[in-house]
N, C-alpha and C positions, 0 to 999 in steps of 0.2 A: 866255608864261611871266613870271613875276615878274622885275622889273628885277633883283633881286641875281643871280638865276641865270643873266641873259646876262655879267653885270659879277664873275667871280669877286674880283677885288683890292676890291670893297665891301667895308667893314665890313657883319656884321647888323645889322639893327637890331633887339635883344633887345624883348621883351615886357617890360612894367613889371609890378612887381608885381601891380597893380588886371589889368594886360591880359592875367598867366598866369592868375590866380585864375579870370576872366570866361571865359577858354578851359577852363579844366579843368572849369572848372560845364556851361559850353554843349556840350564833347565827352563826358560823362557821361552829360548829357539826351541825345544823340545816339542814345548806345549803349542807354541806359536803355528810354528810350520806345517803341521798337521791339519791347523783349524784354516791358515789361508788356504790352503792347498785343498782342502775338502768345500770351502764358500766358495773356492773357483769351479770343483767338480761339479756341487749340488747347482749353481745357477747355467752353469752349460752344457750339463749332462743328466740332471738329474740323478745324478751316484754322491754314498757319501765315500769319504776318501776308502774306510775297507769294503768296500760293493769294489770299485775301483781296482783295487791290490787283489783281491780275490777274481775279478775277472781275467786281469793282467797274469795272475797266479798260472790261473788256468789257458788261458794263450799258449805261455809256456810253453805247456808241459807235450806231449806225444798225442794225437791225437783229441788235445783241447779237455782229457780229462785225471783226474787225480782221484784218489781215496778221500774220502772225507777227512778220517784223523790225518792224513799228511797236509791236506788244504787247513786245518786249525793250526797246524805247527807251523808253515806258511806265514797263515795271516795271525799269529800269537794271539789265538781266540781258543777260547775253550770251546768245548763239542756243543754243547747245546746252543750256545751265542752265534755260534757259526752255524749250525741247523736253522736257526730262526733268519738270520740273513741269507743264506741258500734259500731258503721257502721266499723269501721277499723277491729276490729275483728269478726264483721259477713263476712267481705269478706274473710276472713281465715277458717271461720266455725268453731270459739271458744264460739259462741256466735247468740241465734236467739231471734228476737223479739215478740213477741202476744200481741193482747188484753188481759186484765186480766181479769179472767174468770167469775170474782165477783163483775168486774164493768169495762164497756166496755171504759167508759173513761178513764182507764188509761191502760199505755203499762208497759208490764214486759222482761226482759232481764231474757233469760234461757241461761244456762250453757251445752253446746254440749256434747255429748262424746267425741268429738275431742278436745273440747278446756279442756275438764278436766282432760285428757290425756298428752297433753300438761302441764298443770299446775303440777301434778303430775311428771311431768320429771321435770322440772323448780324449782320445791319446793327444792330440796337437796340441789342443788348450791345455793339457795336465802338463805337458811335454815346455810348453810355452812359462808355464806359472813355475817349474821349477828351474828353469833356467833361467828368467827372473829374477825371481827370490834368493838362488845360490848360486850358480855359475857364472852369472855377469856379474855379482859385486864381489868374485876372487880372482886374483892373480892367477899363473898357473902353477908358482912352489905354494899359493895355499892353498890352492885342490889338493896339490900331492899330501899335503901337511894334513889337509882333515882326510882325504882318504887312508893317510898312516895310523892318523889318530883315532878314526873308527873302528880300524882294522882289531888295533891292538886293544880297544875298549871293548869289544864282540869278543875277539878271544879272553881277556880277562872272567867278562862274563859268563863264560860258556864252562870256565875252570870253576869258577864259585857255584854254578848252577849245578856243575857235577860231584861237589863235594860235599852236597846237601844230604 
């Protein structure tokens, strides 16, 4: 947890003007880039952007399939939210379920022909819309710059998540 939140008697330390403006820009793109990027999947694929991330997920992986609880950590979906989206795309046949063959307990989400055929057609236009959106309006010290700055905001994250 952040030091003010063990230490209530801290002052905050407020955000300076430069460092609200820089948050409201980068929680905007947050919200933003997800919704272009999902209206470009839904009208030329028919996926929303996590159909999308979960089929790419499973592309991936060895043989086109993963464990269920690994495909939620993946797609940062809790199990049931990710069950009901896995069901939506096995009724399309992008997507089939089994026992895991290495331990009955748990279920793994395989990746179809059909649905990686699909994903295949769907990749160019997702492929196109983020290169669009971020790649063609950065130089290339401010790729490197937001790939630093991702880097170090994922790890940041992953420390406060672990000290819960």
């Amino acid at each position: 947890m952040p030091e003010q939140s063990r230490h209530p008697n801290h002052q905050p330390r407020w955000l300076s003007a430069a460092e609200r403006e820089t948050w409201q820009q980068f929680a905007m793109m947050l919200h933003r880039l997800p919704a272009a990027l999902g209206a470009q999947l839904q009208q030329d694929a028919g996926l929303s952007y996590i159909e999308y991330y979960v089929l790419a997920g499973l592309s991936d992986q060895p043989e086109h399939r993963m464990r269920m609880s690994d495909l939620a950590v993946l797609a940062n979906s809790e199990q049931s939210r990710l069950s009901h989206l896995v069901s939506r795309l096995e009724r399309r046949g992008f997507v089939r379920r089994e026992p895991d063959p290495t331990n009955g307990r748990y279920t793994q989400a395989i990746l179809t022909d059909a649905g990686h055929a699909h994903l295949a057609e769907a990749a160019p236009g997702h492929v196109a819309g983020v290169r669009d959106l971020v790649f063609d309006v950065l130089d290339p010290a401010e790729l490197d710059n937001l790939r630093t700055a991702a880097e170090r905001i994922s790890e940041r994250i992953d420390r406060w998540e672990q000290q819960k």
